[in-house]
C-alpha positions in Angstrom: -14.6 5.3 25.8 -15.6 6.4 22.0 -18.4 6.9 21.1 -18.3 5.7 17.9 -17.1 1.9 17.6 -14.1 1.6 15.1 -14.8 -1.6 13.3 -16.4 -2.4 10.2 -19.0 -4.9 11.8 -20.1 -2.8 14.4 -20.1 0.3 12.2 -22.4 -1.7 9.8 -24.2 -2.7 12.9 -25.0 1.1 14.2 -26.0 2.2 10.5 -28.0 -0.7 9.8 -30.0 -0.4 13.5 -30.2 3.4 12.7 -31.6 3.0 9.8 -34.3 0.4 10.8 -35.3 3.0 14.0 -35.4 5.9 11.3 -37.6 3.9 9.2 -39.8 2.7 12.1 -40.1 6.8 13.1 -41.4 7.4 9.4 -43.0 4.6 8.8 -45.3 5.2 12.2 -45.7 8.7 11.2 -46.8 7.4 7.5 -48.9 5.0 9.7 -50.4 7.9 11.8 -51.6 10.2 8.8 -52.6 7.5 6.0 -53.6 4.4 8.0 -54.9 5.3 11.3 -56.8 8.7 10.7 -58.6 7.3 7.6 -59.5 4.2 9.8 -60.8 6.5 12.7 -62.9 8.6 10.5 -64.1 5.8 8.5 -65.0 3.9 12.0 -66.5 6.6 13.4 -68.4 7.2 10.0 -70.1 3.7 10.1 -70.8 4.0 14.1 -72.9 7.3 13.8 -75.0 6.1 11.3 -75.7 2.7 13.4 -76.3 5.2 16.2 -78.2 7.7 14.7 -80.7 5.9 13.4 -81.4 3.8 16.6 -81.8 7.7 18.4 -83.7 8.8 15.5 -86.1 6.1 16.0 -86.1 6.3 19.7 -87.2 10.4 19.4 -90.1 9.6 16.8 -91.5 5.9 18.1 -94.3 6.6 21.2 -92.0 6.2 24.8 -94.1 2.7 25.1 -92.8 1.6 21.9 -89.1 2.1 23.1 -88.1 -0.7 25.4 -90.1 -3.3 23.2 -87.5 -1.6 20.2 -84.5 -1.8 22.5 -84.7 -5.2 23.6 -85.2 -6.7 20.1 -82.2 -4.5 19.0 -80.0 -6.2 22.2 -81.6 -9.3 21.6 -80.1 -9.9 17.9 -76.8 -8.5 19.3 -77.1 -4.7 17.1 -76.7 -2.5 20.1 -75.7 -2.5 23.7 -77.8 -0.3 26.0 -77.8 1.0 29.8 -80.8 2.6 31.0 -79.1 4.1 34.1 -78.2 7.9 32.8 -75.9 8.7 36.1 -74.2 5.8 35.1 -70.3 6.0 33.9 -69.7 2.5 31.7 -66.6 1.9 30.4 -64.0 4.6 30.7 -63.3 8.2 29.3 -60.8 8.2 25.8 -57.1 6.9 27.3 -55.1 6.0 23.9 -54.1 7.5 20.9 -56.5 6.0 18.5 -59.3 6.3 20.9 -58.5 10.4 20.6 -58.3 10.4 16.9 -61.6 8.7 17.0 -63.3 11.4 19.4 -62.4 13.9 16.7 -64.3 12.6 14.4 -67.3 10.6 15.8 -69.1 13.3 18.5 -69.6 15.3 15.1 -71.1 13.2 13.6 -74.0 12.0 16.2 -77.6 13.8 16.0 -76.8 14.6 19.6 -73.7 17.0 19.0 -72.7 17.3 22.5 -73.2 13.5 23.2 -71.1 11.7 26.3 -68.4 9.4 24.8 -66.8 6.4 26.5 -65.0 3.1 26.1 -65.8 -0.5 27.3 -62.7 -2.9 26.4 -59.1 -3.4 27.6 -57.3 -2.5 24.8 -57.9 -2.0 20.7 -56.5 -5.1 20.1 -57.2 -7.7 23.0 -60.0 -7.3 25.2 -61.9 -9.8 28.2 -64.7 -8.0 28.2 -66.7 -7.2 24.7 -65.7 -4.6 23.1 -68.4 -1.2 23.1 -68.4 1.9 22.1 -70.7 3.8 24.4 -72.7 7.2 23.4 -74.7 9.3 25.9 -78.0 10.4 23.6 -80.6 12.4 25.0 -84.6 11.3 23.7 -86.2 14.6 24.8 -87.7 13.2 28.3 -84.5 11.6 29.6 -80.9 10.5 28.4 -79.9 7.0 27.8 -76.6 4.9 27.0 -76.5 3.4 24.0 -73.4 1.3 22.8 -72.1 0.0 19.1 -70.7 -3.6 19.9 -66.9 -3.7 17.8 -66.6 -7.1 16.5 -65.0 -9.9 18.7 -61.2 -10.6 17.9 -57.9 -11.1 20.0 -54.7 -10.2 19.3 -51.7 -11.0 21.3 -49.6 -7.3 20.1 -46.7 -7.6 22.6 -45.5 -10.9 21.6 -45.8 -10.2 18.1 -44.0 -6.9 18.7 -41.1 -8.9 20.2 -41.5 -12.1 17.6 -41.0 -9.2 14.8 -38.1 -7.2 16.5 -36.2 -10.5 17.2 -36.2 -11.0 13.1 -35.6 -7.4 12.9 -32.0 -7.8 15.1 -31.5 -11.2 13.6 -31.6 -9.7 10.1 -29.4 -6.9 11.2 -27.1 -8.8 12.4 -27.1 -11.3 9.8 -26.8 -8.1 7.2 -24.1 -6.4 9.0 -22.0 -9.6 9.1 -22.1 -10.4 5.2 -21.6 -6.7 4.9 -18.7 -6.6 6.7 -17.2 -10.1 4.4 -17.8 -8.4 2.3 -16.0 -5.2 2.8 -13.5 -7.1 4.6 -11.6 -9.1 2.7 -10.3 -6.8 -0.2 -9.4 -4.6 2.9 -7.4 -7.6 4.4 -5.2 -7.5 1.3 -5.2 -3.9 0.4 -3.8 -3.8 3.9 -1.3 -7.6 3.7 0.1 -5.5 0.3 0.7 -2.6 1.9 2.7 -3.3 4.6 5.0 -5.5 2.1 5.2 -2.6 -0.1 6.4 -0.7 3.2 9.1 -3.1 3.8 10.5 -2.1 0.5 9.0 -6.1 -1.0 6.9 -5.9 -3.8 3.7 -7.5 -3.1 1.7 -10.0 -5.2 -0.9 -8.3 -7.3 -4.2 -8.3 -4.8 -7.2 -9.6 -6.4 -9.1 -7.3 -9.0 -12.5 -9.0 -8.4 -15.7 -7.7 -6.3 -17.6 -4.3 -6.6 -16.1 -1.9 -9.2 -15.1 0.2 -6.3 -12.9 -2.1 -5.0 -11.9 -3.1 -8.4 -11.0 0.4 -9.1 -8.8 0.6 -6.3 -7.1 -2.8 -6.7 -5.9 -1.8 -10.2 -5.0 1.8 -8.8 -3.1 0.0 -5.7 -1.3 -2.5 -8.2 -0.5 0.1 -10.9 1.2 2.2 -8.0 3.1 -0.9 -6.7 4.4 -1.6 -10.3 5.2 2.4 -10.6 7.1 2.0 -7.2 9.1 -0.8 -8.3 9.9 0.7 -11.4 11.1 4.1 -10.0 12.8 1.8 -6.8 14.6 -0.1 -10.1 15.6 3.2 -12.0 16.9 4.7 -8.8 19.4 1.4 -8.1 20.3 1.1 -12.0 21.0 5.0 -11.7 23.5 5.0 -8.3 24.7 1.8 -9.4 26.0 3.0 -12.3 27.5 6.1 -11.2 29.1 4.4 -8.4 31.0 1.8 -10.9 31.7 5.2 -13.1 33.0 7.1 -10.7 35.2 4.5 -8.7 37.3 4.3 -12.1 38.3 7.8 -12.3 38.6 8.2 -8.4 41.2 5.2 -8.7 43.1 7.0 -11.3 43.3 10.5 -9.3 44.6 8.8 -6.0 46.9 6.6 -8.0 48.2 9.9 -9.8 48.3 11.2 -6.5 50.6 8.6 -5.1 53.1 9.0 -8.1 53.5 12.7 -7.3 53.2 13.0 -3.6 56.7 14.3 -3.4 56.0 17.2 -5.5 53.1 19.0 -3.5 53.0 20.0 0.0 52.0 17.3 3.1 48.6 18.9 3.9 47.3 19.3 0.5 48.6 15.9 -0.1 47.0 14.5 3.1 44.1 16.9 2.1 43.2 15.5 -1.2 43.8 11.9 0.0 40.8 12.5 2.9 38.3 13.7 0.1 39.2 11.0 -2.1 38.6 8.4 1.2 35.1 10.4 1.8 34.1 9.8 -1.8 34.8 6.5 -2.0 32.9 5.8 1.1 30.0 7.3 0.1 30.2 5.6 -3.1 30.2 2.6 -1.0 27.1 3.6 0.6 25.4 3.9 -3.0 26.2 0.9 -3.8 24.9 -1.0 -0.2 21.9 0.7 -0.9 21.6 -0.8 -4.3 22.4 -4.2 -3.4 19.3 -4.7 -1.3 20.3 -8.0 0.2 16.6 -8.6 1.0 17.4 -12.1 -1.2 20.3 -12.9 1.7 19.1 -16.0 3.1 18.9 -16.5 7.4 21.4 -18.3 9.1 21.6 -18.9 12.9 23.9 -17.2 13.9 26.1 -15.6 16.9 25.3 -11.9 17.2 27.8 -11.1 19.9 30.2 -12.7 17.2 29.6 -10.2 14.0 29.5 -7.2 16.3 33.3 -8.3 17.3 34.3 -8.8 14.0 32.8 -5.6 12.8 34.6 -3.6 16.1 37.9 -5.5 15.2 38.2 -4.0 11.8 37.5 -0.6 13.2 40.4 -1.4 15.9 42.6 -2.5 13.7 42.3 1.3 11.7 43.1 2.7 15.4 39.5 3.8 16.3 38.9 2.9 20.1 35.6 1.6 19.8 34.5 -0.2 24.0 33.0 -3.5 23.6 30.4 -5.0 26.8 29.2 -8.1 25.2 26.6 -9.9 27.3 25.6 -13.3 27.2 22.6 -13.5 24.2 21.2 -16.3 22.4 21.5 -17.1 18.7 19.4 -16.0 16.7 18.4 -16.4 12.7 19.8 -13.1 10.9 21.4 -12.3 7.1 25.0 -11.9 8.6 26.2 -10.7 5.9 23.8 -7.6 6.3 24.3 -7.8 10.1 28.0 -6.7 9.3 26.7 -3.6 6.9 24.2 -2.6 9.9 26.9 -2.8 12.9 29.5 -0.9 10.5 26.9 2.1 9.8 26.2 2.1 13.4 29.5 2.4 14.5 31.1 4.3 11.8 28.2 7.3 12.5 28.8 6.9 16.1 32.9 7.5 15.4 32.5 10.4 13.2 29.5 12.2 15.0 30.2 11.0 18.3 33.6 12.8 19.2 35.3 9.2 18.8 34.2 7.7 21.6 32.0 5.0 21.0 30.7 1.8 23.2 28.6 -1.0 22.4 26.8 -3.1 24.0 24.7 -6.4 24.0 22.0 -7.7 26.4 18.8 -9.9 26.5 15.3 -8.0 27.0 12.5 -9.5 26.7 13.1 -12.3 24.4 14.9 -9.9 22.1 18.9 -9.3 21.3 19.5 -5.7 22.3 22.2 -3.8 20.7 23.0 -0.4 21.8 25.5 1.9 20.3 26.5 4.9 22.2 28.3 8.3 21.4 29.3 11.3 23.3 28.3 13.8 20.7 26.0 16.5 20.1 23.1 14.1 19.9 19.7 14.5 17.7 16.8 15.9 18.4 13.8 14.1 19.0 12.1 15.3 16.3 14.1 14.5 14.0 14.9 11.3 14.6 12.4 9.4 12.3 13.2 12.0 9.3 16.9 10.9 9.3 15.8 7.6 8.9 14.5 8.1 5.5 17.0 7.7 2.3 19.4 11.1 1.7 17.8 12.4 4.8 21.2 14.7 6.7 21.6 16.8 9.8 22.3 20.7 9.2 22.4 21.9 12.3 24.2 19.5 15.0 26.2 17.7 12.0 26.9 19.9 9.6 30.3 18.7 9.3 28.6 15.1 8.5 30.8 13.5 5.3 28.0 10.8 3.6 25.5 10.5 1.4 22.4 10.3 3.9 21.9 6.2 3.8 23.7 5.0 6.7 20.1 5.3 9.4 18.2 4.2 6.1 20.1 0.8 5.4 20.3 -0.1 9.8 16.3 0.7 9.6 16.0 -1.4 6.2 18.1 -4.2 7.7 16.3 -4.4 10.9 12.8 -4.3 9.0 13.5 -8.0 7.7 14.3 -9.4 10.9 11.1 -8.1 11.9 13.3 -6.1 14.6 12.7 -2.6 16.5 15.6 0.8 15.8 15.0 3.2 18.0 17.6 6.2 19.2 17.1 8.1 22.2 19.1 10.8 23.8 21.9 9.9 26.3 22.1 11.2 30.1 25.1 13.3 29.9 25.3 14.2 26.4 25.4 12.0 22.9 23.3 9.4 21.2 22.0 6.0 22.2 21.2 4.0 19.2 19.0 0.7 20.1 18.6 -2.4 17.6 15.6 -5.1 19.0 16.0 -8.4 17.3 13.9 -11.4 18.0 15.9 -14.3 18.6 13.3 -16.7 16.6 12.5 -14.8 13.7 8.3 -14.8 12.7 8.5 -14.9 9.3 
């Protein structure tokens, strides 16, 4: 389980959550310092002098004088009083504010060492009224006298929860546009890529929202154009060397021919093999260059082209063993079907000590092809580097004749039938090469 959610909603989600708890940690703090301790001192402030000058007025008056002063005071609702010194009314400081207060008030009172206590539920909704109770002494005895808090309800735990709901509503609400936002140029940054990695070049994605996404849509469509451009020169370039080296080639094996009787068998038959090598891998050039991405889909019987393709390698001599299983039809470029089935099976000839079997099956709703050698194999690692253009063996090949494209074109090919080309090792020695296509193609 992570930790850490990987999309952009819930990401925005965390931060924007985080960010609301951070700012309710400072803002309480900011509360704490500049709101409540003002508010205590300031309270306390205006309670001492209430209660200071009832006690100074209780020490000086005559003690007969005192109750008659007292009861007028209660009477007209200016102080709260209990007689009874053992008594304990209200309850000893419990809450926060209550202890800020209590730093504050008892120094201010004539009576420095003056018994402080509480008479209401809580600060912000109370029953009962709400008193602040001091413990005063008058010389002869001590007497309770309390500062009534003025008389207001406030229902704190459903407004906490009315303002935390708007809170997560908002969050939510924020994180969602946040993530449209976000979203969308990412949906065709990503769209463009993946064309781009199927060797299509991609619409230009749209150059509109913040200038950081405008900055990388013109970046992204710049390299696109750069990539087709360098993709272009590199076709123009083998193209026309293939075409100016076939010429020449055909003139040096024609030559050859008219003179065969005049040079020895094996540097005859020599010369006549490196001729055949470079021709083929002038072919390969020029399949490479002729994308055939424009080929348009036809259904088609797979079991069909691979039989056409093995009968023209029969027909050089090559023992290539069929096993061709019932498969459905299935929408494919044939003419590039015929390109992918001759790379296959010419690599498996030449690197696969000539014995070579293929075989067809059904798996899952997909055509398997596998192509099977007895050779030296590759290894594992290397697999997905031979797959890229120019890419050769140096240690199990090394006596490989070809330019490098043959893996590259099957992996091209199979990419626009939205297919699977994998290769695996084979139990006894050699190389299993596996093609997946789908029999309806998604385009």
């Amino acid at each position: 389980m992570k930790l850490f959610p990987n999309t952009l909603f819930a990401r925005a989600i965390v931060v924007l959550i985080s960010m609301i708890i951070l700012s309710i940690v400072v803002g309480s703090m900011i509360y704490l310092y500049f709101i409540t301790r003002p508010s205590a001192s300031s309270t306390a402030d205006l309670f001492s002098q209430h209660i200071n000058s009832v006690h100074h007025a209780l020490v000086t008056m005559e003690p007969d004088k005192r109750d008659t002063y007292i009861n007028e005071l209660v009477e007209k609702g200016f102080l709260a009083v209990n007689r009874d010194e053992t008594a304990l009314p209200g309850r000893a400081a419990e809450k926060m504010y209550e202890h800020i207060f209590l730093e504050y008030y008892p120094k201010l009172l004539l009576d420095k060492n003056a018994e402080i206590r509480f008479d209401y539920d809580d600060l912000l909704h109370s029953e009962n009224p709400r008193i602040v109770w001091a413990k005063v002494n008058l010389g002869d005895k001590k007497i309770w006298l309390g500062t009534p808090m003025g008389d207001f309800q406030a229902d704190f735990l459903a407004n906490f929860i009315a303002v935390l709901a708007v809170i997560i509503l908002l969050t939510l609400l924020g994180a969602f546009l946040i993530s449209k936002v976000v979203k969308k140029p990412l949906k065709q940054l990503t769209h463009a890529a993946s064309l781009l990695g199927q060797g299509k070049l991609p619409e230009p994605i749209s150059e509109t929202g913040t200038e950081e996404f405008k900055t990388m849509s013109k970046a992204f469509n710049k390299m696109s154009k750069d990539i087709k451009a360098l993709d272009d020169d590199r076709n123009l370039m083998l193209a026309g060397i293939s075409h100016d080296l076939r010429t020449p080639l055909a003139r040096v094996r024609l030559a050859l021919d008219m003179v065969d009787n005049k040079i020895e068998k094996n540097l005859y038959d020599g010369m006549v093999q490196d001729i055949e090598d470079i021709d083929k891998i002038i072919g390969q050039f020029l399949t490479f260059v002729r994308d055939g991405i424009d080929e348009v889909f036809s259904y088609e019987d797979v079991n069909g082209i691979v039989e056409h393709v093995a009968t023209g390698f029969q027909l050089e001599g090559k023992k290539i063993k069929l096993a061709l299983n019932g498969i459905e039809n299935s929408m494919v470029k044939p003419v590039a079907m015929q390109r992918l089935f001759m790379n296959l099976i010419n690599n498996a000839w030449h690197y696969g000590r000539q014995d070579v079997e293929v075989e067809t099956s059904m798996r899952n709703e997909h055509i398997c092809i596998e192509v099977k050698d007895c050779g030296d194999g590759i290894p594992e690692s290397e697999m997905e580097r031979l797959k890229q253009p120019f890419t050769r063996m140096d240690v199990s090949r090394s006596n490989t004749k070809g330019a490098g494209l043959g893996l590259t074109i099957v992996d091209r090919i199979v990419q626009w039938h939205n297919g699977k080309f994998d290769m695996q090792t084979r139990d006894g020695g050699g190389l299993i090469v596996s093609v997946y296509l789908p029999v309806i193609l998604n385009e």
